[in-house]
C-alpha positions as CSV (number, residue, x, y, z in Angstrom):
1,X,37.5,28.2,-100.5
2,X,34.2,28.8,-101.5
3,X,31.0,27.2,-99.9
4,X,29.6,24.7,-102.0
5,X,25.8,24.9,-102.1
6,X,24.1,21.5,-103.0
7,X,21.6,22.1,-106.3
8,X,17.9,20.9,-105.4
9,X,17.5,19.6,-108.7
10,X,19.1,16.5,-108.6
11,X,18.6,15.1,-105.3
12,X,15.2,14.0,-103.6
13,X,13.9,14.5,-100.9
14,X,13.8,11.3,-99.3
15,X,17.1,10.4,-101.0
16,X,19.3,13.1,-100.5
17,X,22.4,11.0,-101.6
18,X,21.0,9.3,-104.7
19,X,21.7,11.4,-108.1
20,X,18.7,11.9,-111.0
21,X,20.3,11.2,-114.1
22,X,18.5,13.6,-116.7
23,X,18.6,11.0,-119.4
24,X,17.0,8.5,-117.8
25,X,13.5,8.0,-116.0
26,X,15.3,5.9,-113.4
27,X,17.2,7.1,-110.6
28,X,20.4,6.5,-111.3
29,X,22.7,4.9,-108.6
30,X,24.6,7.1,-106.1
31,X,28.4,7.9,-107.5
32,X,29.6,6.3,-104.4
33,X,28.1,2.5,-105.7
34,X,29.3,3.9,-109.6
35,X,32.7,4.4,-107.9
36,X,33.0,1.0,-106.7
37,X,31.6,-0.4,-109.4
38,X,34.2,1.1,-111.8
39,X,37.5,0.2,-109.8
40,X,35.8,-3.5,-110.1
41,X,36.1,-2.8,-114.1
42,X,39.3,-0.9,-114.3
43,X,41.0,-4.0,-112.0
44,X,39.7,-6.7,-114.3
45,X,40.7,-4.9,-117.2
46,X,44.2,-4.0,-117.0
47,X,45.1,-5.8,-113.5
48,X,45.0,-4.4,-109.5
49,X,45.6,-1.1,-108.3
50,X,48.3,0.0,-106.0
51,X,46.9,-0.6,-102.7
52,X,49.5,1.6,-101.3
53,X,47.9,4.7,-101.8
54,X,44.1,5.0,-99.8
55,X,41.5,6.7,-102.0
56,X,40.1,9.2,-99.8
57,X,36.9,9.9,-102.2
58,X,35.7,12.5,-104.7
59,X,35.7,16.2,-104.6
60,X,34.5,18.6,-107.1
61,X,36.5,21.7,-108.2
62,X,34.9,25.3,-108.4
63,X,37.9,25.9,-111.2
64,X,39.9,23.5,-113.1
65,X,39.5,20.1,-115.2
66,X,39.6,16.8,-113.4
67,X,42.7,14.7,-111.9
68,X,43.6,12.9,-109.6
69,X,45.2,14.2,-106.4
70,X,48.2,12.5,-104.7
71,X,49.8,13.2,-101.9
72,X,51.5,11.1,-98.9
73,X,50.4,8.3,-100.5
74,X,46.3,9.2,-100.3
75,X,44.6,9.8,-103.7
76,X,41.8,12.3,-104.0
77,X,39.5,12.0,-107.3
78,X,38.9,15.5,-108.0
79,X,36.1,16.4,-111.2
80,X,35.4,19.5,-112.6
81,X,32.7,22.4,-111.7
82,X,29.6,20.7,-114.5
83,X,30.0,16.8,-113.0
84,X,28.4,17.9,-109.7
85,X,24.7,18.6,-111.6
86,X,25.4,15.8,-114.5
87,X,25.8,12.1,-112.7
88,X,26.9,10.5,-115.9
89,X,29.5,13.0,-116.6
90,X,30.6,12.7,-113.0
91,X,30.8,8.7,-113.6
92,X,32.7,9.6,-117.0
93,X,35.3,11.4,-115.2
94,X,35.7,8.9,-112.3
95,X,36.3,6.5,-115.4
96,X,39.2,8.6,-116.3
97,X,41.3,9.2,-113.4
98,X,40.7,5.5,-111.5
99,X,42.6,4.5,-114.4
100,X,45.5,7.2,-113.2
101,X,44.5,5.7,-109.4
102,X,45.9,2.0,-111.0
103,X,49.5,3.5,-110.1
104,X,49.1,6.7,-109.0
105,X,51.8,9.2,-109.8
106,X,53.7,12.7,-110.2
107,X,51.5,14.6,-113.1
108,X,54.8,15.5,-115.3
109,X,55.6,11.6,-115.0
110,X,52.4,10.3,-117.2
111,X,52.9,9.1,-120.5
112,X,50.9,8.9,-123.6
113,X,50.2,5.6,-122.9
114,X,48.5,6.6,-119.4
115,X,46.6,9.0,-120.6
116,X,45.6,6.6,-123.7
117,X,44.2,4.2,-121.3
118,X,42.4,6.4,-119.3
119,X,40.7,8.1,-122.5
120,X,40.3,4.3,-123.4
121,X,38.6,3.1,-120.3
122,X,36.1,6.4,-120.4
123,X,34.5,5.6,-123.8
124,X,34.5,1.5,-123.0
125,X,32.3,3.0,-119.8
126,X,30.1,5.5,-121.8
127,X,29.3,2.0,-123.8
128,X,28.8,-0.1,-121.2
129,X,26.4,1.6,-119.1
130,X,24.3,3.1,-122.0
131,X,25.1,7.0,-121.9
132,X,25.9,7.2,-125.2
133,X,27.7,10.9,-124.4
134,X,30.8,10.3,-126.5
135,X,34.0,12.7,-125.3
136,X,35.6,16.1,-127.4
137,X,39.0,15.1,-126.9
138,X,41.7,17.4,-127.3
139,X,44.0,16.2,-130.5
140,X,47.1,14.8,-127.7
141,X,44.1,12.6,-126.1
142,X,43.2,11.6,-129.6
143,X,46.8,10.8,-130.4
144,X,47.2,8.9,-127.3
145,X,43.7,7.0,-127.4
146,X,44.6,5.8,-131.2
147,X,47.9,4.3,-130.3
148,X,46.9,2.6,-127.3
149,X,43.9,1.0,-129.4
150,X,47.0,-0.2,-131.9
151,X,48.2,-1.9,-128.8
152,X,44.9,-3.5,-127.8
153,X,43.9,-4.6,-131.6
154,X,47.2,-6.4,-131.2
155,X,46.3,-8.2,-127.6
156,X,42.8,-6.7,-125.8
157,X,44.6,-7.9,-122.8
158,X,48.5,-6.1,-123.3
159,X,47.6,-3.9,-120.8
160,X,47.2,-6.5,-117.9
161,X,50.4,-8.0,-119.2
162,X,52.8,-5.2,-119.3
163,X,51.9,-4.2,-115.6
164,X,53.0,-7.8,-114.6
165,X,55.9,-7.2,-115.9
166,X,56.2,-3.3,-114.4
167,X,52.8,-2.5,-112.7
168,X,53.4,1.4,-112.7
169,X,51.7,2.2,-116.3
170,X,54.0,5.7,-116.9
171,X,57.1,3.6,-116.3
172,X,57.0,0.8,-118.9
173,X,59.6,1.4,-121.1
174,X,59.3,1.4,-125.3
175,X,61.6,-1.5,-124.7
176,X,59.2,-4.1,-122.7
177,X,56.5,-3.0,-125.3
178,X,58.9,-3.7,-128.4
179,X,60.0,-6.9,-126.4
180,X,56.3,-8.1,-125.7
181,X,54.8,-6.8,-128.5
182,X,57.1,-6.1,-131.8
183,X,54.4,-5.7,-134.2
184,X,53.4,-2.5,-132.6
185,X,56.2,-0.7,-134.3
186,X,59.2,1.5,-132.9
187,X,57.3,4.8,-134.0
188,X,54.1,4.0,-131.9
189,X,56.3,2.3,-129.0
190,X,57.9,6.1,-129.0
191,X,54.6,7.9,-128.9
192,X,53.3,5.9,-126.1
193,X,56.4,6.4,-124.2
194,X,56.2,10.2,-124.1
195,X,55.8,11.8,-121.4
196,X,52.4,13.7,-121.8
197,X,52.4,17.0,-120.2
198,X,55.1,19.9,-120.5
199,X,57.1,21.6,-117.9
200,X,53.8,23.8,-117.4
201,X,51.7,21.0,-116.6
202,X,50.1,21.3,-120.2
203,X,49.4,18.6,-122.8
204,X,52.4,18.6,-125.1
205,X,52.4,19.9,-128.6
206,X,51.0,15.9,-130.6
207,X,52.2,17.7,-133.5
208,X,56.1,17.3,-132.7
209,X,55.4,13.6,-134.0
């Protein structure tokens, strides 16, 4: 564990805990209000989080991409190295794994339809609060972000409705989304379904489809 040494640049002196955004002349508000604010969005999109599980709060990694940390039923939002010195990036990120915080689970469990929701949820933030960053998504979070929008061109709200049926996003079946929605298709129904990650905890190969 290396000590983490707070960057003067982006705090003030008389408000340590508030973030500078360096795109905007504004202060921007602290990640803790951003955080709240986002669970807010991410419940009233695709329905209420697992209240279960206690989010503990946000660390940053000296190594690594961001996730979402579970263990004994306490979730740690963890974001990459850059987000600590970039407050949009760091909301961006947040954006992605509260999505994962919805029903929080074993990494090698997530489907392509996960991971399309959180990439979906990311880019409806970056629009919504005016950042304008856009993401370079690796081609599976491409593949995964297009099939999920196939699902919400069909009903915006099909997320929300599938969890009532099984609120654990990686565990509905390509059966409840045939049942509930048919004009999706059996091939998409199958790549949403896939489980995301390979034995090594890497994206797997989106050109196997």
């Amino acid at each position: 564990m290396y000590p983490m040494v707070e960057p003067e640049k982006i705090f003030d002196e008389k408000w340590p805990v508030v973030f500078k955004s360096p795109y905007k002349e504004e202060w921007a508000p602290p990640l803790s209000t951003c955080l709240k604010n986002i669970i807010k969005d991410v419940e009233e999109l695709f329905g209420p989080r697992d209240k279960d599980f206690v989010l503990l709060g946000v660390d940053f990694l000296f190594e690594g991409g961001p996730h979402l940390s579970v263990r004994d039923k306490t979730a740690v939002i963890q974001l990459e190295k850059a987000a600590f010195l970039d407050f949009e990036l760091a909301c961006l990120q947040c954006a992605h794994e509260c999505v994962h915080l919805l029903s929080p689970s074993l990494r090698r469990e997530t489907t392509y339809l996960e991971e399309g929701v959180a990439t979906y949820f990311a880019n409806w933030l970056d629009s919504k609060a005016d950042f304008n960053r856009g993401q370079l998504l690796l081609e599976e979070y491409q593949v995964a972000l297009v099939h999920v929008e196939k699902l919400l061109n069909i009903d915006p709200n099909a997320i929300r409705v599938l969890r009532q049926h099984d609120p654990k996003l990686s565990k509905i079946s390509k059966y409840l989304l045939l049942a509930l929605y048919p004009s999706l298709g059996e091939a998409a129904a199958d790549v949403l379904t896939r489980r995301f990650y390979n034995d090594d905890g890497e994206p797997s190969d989106s050109n196997e489809f």
